[in-house]
C-alpha positions in Angstrom: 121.5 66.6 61.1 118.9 68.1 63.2 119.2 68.6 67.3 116.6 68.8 70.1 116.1 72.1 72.6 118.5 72.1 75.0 119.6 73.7 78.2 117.6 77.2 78.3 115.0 76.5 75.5 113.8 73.6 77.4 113.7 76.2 80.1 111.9 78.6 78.2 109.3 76.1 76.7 108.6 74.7 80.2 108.2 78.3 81.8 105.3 79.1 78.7 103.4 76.5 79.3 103.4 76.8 83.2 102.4 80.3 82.2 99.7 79.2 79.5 98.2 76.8 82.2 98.4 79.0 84.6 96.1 81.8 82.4 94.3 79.4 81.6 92.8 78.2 84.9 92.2 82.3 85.6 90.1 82.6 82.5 86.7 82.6 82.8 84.1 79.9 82.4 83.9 77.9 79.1 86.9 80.4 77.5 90.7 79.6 76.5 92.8 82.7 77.1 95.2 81.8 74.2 91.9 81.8 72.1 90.7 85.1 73.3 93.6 86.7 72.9 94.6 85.0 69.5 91.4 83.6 67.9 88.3 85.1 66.6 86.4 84.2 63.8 83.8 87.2 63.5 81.6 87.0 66.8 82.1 83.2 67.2 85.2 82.3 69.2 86.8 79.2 68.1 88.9 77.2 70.7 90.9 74.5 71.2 88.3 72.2 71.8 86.6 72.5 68.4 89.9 72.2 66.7 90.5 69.1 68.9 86.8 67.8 67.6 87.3 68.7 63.9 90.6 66.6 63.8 89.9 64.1 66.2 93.4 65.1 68.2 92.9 65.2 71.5 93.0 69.1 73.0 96.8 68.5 74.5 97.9 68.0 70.8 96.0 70.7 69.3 97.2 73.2 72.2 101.3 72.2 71.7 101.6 72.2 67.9 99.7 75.4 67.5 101.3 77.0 70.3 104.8 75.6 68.2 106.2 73.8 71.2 109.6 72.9 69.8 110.1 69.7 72.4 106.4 68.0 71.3 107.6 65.3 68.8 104.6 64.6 66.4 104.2 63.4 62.8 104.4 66.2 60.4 101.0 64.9 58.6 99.6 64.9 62.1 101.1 68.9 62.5 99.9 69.5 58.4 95.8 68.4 59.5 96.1 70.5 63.2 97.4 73.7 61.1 95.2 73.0 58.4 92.0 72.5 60.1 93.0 75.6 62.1 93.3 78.2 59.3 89.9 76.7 57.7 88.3 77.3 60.9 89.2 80.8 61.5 92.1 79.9 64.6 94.8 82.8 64.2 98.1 81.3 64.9 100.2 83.0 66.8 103.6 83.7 64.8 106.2 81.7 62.7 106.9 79.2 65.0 103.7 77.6 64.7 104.6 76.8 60.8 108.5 75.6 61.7 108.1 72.3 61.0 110.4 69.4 63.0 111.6 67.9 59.6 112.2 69.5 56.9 113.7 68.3 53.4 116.7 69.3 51.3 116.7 68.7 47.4 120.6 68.8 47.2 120.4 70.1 43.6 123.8 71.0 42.8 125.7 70.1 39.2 129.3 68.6 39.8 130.4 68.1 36.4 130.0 71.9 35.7 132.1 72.9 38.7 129.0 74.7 40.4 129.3 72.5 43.4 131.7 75.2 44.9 132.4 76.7 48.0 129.5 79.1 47.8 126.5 76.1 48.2 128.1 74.8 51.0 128.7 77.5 53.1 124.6 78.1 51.8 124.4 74.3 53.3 126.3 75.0 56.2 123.8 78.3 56.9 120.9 76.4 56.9 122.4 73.8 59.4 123.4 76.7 61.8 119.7 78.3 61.2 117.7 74.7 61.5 119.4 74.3 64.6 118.2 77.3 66.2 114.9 76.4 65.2 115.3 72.8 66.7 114.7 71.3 63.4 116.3 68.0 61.6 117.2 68.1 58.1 117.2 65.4 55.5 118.8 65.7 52.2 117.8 64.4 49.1 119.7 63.9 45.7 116.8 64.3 43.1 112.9 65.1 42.9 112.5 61.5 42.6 113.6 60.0 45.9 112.4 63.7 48.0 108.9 62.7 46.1 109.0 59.0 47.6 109.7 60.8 51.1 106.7 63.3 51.0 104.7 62.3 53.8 107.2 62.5 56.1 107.8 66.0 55.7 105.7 69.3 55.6 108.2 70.9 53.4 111.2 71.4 51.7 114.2 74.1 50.9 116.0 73.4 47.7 119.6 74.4 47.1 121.4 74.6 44.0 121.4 76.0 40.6 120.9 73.0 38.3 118.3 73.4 35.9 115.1 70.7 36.8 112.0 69.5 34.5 108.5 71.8 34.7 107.4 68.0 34.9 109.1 66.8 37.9 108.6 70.2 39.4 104.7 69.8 38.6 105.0 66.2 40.5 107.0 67.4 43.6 104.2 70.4 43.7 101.4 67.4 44.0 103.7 65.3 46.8 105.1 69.0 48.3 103.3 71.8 48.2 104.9 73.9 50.6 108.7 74.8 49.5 111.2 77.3 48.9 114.4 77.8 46.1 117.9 79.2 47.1 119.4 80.8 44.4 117.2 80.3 41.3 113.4 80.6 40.8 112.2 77.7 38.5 108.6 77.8 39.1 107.5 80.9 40.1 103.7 79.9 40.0 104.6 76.5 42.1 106.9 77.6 44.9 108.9 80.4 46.6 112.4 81.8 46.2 115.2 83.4 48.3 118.1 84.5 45.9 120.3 87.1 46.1 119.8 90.5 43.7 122.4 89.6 40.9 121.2 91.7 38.6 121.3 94.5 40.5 124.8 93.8 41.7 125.7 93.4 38.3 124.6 97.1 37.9 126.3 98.0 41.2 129.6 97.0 40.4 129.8 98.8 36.5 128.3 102.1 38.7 131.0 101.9 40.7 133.3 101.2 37.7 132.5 103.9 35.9 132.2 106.2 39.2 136.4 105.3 39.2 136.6 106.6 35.1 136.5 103.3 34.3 135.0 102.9 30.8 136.3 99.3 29.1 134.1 97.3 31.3 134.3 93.5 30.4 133.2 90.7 32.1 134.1 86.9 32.8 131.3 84.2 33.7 130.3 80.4 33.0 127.6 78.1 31.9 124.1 79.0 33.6 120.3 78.8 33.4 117.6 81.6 33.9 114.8 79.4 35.1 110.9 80.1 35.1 108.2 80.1 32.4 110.8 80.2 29.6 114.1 78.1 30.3 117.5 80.2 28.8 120.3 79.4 28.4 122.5 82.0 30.0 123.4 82.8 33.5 121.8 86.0 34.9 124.9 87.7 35.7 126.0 87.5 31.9 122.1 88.6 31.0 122.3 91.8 33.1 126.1 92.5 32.4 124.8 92.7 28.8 121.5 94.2 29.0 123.0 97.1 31.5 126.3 98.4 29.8 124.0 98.3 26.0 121.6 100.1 28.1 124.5 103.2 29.8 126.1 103.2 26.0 129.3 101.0 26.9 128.4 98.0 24.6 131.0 99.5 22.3 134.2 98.5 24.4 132.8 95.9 26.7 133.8 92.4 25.9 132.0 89.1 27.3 133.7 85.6 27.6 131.0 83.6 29.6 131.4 79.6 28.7 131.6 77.0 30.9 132.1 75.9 34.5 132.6 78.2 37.1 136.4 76.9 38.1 140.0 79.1 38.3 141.6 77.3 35.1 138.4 78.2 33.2 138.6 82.0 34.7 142.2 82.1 33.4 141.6 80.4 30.2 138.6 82.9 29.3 141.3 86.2 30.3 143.6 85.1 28.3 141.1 84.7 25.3 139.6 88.4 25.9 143.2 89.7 25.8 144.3 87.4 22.8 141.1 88.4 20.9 142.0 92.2 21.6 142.4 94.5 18.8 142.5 97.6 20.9 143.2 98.4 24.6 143.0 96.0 26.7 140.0 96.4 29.5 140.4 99.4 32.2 138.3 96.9 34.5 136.9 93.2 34.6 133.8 92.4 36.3 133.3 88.7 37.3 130.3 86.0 38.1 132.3 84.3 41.1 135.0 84.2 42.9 136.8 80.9 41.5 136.8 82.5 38.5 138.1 86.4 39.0 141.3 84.3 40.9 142.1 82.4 37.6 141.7 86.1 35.9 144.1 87.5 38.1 146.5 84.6 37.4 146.4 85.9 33.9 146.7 89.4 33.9 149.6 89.4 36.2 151.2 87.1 33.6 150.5 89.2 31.1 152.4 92.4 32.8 148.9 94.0 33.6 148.8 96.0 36.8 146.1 95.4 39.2 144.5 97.6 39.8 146.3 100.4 38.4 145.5 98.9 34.9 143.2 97.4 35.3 140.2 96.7 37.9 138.9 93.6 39.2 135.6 92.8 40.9 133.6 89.6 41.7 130.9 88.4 43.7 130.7 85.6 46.6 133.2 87.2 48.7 134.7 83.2 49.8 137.8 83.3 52.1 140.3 82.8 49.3 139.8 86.1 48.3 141.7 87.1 51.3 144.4 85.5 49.9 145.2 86.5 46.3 147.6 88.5 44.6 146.4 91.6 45.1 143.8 90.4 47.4 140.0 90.3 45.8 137.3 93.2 46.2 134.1 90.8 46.3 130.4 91.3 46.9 129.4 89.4 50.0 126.4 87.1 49.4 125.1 86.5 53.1 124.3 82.9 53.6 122.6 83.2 56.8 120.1 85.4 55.7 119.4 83.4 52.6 118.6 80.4 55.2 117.1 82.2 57.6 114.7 83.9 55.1 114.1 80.4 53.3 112.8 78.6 56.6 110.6 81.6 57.6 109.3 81.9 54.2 108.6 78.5 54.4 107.2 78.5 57.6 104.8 81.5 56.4 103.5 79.3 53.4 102.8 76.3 55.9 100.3 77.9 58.0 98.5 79.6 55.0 100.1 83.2 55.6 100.3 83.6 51.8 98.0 83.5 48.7 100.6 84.2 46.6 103.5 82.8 45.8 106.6 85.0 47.4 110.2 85.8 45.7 112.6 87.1 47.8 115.5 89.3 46.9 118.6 89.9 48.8 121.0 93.2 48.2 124.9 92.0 48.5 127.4 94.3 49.7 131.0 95.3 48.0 134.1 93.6 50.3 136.6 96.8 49.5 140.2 94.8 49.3 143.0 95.8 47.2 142.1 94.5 43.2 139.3 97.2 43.3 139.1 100.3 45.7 135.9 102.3 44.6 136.3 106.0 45.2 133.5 106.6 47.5 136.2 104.3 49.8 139.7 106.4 49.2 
């Protein structure tokens, strides 16, 4: 899955080095101009040729992977000791691309049976195929902790996608194998790993504002089966947990109904609508707020059956913004997740924790933004 430079980054690489040599023969006696512009440890300078010493690489090696030369093929435990060895002995490396590593690992952790293997995780896949490209890295996917465990050594890291909900056991395990590794979309060890996900709760809280901004007051929402993931495990998605937390919270627990069972597919969307309106003993809702897009199309199916106008009577939102929303009747007002930026700041943050940039573990949080179509016009748009 992964692709060499090509045409003007071989170009590019070839040009640095020429350059790099070239400074290099104009430094003065005994001194490495990369290392006096890039590495000081107090008054002691620390070269190229002490790193080479401590590792037993020889200088050429040392000089390409911490310069991140993306055409220099070399083991990733080989790149892991150079980097390593580097940071312990005071060498500051000189930006991101030092930490990309040439393979990198994908725990494929997606859940089928519940209908979360959707549109949404592959685009997410797709993303970070575009983004390891440009990076001249080669993915490798994996099905479970197990067989990405059994891989370790060839990898310096790995970038989980998928919500399904894994063991503080196997986590601890891949930790020992894997230290350095990042989670799209959920957070399950937050002491063990990074994250990227996208703010969810605070879309949540978007959307209602914008609701209510309209006069709408009888704010319900429609979700699935989910997990909230880090030192306590929940069962309950983190849409439906800030849904619920936010209109108790702005006094609009009172009319808001919640159906938020199962998996995340059109049929179950419809299905739950036409509970909520069954179950009714007043008005119906003024507006319907919704965990993903598969779902808010099966809850337009339904309110158009039942003689509901959308969005005169009532409003529709969702979040994912996939291409079908394009397409409904009326089409869907989404918020956009942006995939790219969930990839890109996955294999930077995971480049970051290679080279020892971080102490601390990082969680990263990414705002989403409202796709105006015709289900739900807010009226900052009209």
């Amino acid at each position: 899955m992964g692709s060499g430079p090509v045409g003007g980054d071989r170009i590019a690489v070839r040009a640095r080095a020429r350059l790099e040599d070239r400074l290099w023969e104009e430094a003065p006696s005994g001194a490495n101009t990369a290392e006096e512009l890039f590495s000081k440890e107090g008054s002691k300078m620390v070269s190229l040729s002490d790193i080479a010493a401590a590792t037993g690489y020889s200088k050429a090696t040392v000089s390409r992977v911490l310069n991140g030369d993306p055409t220099f093929s070399v083991r990733e435990d080989t790149r892991r000791r150079i980097i390593k060895v580097g940071n312990e002995m005071g060498y500051a490396l000189k930006g991101r691309r030092v930490g990309i590593p040439q393979n990198v690992a994908i725990l494929d952790n997606v859940d089928p049976e519940r209908g979360l293997h959707d549109a949404y995780f592959f685009d997410v896949r797709e993303a970070l195929k575009v983004k390891a490209s440009e990076h001249m890295m080669s993915l490798a996917s994996f099905p479970d902790c197990d067989s990405l465990i059994g891989a370790a050594d060839r990898f310096s890291g790995f970038i989980s996608v998928g919500p399904s909900p894994l063991k503080g056991g196997d986590l601890e395990k891949l930790h020992a194998a894997l230290p350095h590794g990042v989670f799209i979309d959920i957070n399950p060890a937050p002491t063990l790993f990074h994250s990227v996900r996208p703010d969810l709760q605070q879309t949540i809280l978007d959307a209602i504002d914008a609701l209510r901004d309209q006069g709408r007051q009888r704010i319900s929402f429609v979700g699935g089966d989910g997990h909230i993931m880090g030192m306590h495990f929940h069962e309950e998605d983190i849409r439906t947990f800030a849904f619920v937390n936010w209109t108790e919270r702005l006094g609009l627990s009172a009319d808001a109904r919640v159906c938020a069972e199962g998996s995340f597919t059109v049929e179950n969307g419809r299905r739950q609508m036409e509970r909520m309106l069954a179950d009714s003993t007043g008005p119906a809702p003024d507006a319907v707020v919704v965990a993903a897009d598969p779902l808010a199309v099966g809850v337009l199916q339904c309110l158009v059956a039942a003689g509901l106008r959308v969005p005169d009577d009532v409003a529709v939102v969702s979040i994912n913004n996939l291409e079908v929303c394009e397409y409904t009747a009326p089409p869907l007002s989404s918020y956009a997740i942006n995939r790219e930026e969930l990839a890109e700041s996955a294999i930077l943050l995971l480049s970051d924790s290679i080279i020892g940039r971080y102490e601390q573990r990082h969680h990263v949080l990414i705002s989403t933004e409202l796709v105006v179509r015709s289900s739900f016009v807010p009226a900052t748009a009209v």
